[in-house]
Backbone as CSV, one residue per row, in Angstrom:
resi,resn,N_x,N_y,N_z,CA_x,CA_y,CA_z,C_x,C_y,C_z
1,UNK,0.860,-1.165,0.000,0.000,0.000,0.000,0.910,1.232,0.000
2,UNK,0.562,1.907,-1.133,1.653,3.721,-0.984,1.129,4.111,0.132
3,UNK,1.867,5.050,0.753,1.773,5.844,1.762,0.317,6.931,1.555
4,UNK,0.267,7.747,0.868,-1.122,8.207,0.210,-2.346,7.450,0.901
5,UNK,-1.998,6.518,0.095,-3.294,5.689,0.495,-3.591,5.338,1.932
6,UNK,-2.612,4.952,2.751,-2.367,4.692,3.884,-2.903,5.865,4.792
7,UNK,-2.230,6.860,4.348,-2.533,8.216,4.777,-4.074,8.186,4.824
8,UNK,-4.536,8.026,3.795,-6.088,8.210,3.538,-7.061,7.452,4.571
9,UNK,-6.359,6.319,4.524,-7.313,5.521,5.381,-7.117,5.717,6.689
10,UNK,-5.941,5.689,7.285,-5.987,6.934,8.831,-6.861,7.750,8.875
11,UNK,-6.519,8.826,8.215,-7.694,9.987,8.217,-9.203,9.232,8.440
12,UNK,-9.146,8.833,7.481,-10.906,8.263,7.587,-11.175,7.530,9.005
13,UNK,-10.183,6.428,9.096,-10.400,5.796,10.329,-10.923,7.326,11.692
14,UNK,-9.824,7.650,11.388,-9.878,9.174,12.578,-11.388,9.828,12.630
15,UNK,-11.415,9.877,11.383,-13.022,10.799,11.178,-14.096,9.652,11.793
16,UNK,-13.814,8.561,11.402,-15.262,7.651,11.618,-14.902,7.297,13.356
17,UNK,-14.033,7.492,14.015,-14.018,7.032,15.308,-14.381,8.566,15.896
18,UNK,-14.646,9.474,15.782,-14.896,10.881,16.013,-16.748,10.665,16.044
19,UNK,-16.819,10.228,14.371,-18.047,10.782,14.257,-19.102,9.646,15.369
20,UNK,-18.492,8.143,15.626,-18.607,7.381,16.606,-19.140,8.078,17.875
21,UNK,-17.767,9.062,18.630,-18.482,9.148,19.733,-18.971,9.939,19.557
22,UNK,-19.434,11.417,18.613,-20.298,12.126,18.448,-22.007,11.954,18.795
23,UNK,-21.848,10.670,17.597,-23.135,9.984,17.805,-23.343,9.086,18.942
24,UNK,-22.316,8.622,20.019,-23.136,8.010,21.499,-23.475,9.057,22.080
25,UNK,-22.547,10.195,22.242,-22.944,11.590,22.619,-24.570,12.133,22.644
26,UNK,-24.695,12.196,21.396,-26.242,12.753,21.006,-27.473,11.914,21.362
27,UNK,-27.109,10.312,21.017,-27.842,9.457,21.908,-28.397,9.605,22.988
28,UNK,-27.138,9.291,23.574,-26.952,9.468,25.364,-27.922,10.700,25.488
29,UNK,-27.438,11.875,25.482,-27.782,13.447,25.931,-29.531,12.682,25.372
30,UNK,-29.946,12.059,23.957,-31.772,11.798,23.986,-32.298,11.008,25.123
31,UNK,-31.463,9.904,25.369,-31.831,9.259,26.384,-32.056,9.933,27.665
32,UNK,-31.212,10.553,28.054,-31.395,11.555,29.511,-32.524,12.178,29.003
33,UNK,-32.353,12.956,28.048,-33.755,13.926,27.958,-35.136,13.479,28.151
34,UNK,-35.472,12.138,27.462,-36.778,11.491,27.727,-36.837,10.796,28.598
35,UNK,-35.662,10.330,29.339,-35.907,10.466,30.729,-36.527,11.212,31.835
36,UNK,-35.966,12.613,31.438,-36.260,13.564,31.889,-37.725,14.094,31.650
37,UNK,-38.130,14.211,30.606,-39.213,14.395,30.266,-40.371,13.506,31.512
38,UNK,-39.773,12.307,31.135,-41.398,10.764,31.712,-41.143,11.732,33.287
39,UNK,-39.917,11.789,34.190,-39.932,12.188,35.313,-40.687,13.486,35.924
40,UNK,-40.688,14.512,34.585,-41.182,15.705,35.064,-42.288,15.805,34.897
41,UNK,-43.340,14.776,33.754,-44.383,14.466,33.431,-45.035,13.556,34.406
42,UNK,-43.945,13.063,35.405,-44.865,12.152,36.549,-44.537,13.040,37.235
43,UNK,-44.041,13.633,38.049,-43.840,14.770,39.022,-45.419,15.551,38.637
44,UNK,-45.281,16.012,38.083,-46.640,16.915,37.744,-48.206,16.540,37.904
45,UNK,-47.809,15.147,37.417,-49.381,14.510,37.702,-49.609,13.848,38.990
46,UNK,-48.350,13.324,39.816,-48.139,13.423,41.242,-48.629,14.614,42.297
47,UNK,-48.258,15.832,41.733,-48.200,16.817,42.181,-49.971,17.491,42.340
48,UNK,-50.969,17.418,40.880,-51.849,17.148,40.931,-52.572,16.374,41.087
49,UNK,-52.232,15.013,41.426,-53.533,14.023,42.471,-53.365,14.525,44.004
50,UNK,-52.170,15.057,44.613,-52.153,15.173,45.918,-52.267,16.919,45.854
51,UNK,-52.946,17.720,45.434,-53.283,18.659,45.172,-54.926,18.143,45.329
52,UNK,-55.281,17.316,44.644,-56.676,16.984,44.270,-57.151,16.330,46.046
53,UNK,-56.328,15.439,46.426,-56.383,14.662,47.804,-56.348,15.495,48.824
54,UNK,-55.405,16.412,48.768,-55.325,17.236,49.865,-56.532,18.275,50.056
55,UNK,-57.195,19.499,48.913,-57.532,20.496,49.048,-58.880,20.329,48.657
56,UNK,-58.926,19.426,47.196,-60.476,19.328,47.077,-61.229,18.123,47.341
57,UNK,-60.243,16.676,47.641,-61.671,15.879,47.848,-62.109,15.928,49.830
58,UNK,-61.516,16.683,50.508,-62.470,16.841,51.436,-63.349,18.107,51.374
59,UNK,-63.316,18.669,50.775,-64.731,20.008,50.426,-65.023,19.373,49.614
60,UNK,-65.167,17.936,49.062,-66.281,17.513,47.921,-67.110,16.886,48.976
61,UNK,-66.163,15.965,49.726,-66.567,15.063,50.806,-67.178,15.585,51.898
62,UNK,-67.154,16.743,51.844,-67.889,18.003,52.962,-69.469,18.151,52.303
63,UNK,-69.011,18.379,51.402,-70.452,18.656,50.346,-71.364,17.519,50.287
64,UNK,-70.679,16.396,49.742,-71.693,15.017,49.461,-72.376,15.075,51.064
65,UNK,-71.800,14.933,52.237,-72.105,14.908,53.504,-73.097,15.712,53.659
66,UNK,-72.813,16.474,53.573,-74.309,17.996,53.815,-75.414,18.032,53.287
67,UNK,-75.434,17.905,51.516,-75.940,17.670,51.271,-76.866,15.962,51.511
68,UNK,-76.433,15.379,51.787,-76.974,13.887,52.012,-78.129,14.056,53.386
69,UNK,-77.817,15.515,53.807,-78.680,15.341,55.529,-79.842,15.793,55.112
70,UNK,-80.145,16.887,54.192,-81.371,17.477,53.928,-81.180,18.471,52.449
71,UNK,-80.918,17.527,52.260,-81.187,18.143,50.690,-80.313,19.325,50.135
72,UNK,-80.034,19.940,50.991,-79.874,21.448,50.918,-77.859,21.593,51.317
73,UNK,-78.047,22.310,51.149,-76.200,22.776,51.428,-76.091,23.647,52.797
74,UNK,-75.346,23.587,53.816,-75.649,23.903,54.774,-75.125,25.634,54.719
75,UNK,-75.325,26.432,55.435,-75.010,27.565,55.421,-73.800,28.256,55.560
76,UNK,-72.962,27.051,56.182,-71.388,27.258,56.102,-70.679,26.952,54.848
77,UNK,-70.996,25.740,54.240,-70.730,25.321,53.204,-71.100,26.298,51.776
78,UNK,-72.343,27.146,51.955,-72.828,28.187,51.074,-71.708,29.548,51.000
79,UNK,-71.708,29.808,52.707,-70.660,30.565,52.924,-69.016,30.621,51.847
80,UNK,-68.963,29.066,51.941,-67.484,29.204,51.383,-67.677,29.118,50.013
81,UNK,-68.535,28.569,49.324,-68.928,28.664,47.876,-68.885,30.185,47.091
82,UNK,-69.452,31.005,48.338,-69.846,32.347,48.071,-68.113,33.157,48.088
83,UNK,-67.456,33.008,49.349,-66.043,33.636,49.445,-65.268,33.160,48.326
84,UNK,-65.465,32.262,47.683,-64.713,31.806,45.763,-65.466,32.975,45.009
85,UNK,-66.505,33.063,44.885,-67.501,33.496,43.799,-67.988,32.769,42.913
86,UNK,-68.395,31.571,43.520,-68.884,30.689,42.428,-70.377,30.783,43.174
87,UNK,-71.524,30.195,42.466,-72.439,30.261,42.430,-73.510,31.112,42.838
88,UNK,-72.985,32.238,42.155,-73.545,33.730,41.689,-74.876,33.708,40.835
């Protein structure tokens, strides 16, 4: 093999072991990312069921209760409906 040629195929070798770890590089960095993604996408919906557990299902569970005694919504319970501004 002339030297040229030899030459040539170094180079290339060089380039293709480059462009190698380039591409585990870019991989890798997708893999973390949609990692990242599923985690922050469960964080969030975590974040809103115990949002939901904590604040509103006992004022739902307040409500079904009250209402279940006489029909009606009790006057405290109206009270706090009213301090939101809902049912105007």
């Amino acid at each position: 093999m002339d030297p040229e040629t030899k030459r040539l195929l170094e180079q290339i070798h060089a380039l293709t072991r480059d462009n190698h770890r380039l591409l585990k590089a870019v991989r890798r960095h997708q893999l973390l990312e949609m990692f990242g993604w599923w985690i922050l996408w469960l964080v969030f919906i975590l974040v809103c069921v115990y949002g939901y557990v904590v604040y509103v299902a006992p004022v739902v569970s307040q409500y079904v209760v009250e209402q279940g005694k006489n029909g009606q919504p009790s006057s405290e319970f109206q009270k706090l409906i009213h301090s939101f501004g809902a049912g105007q």
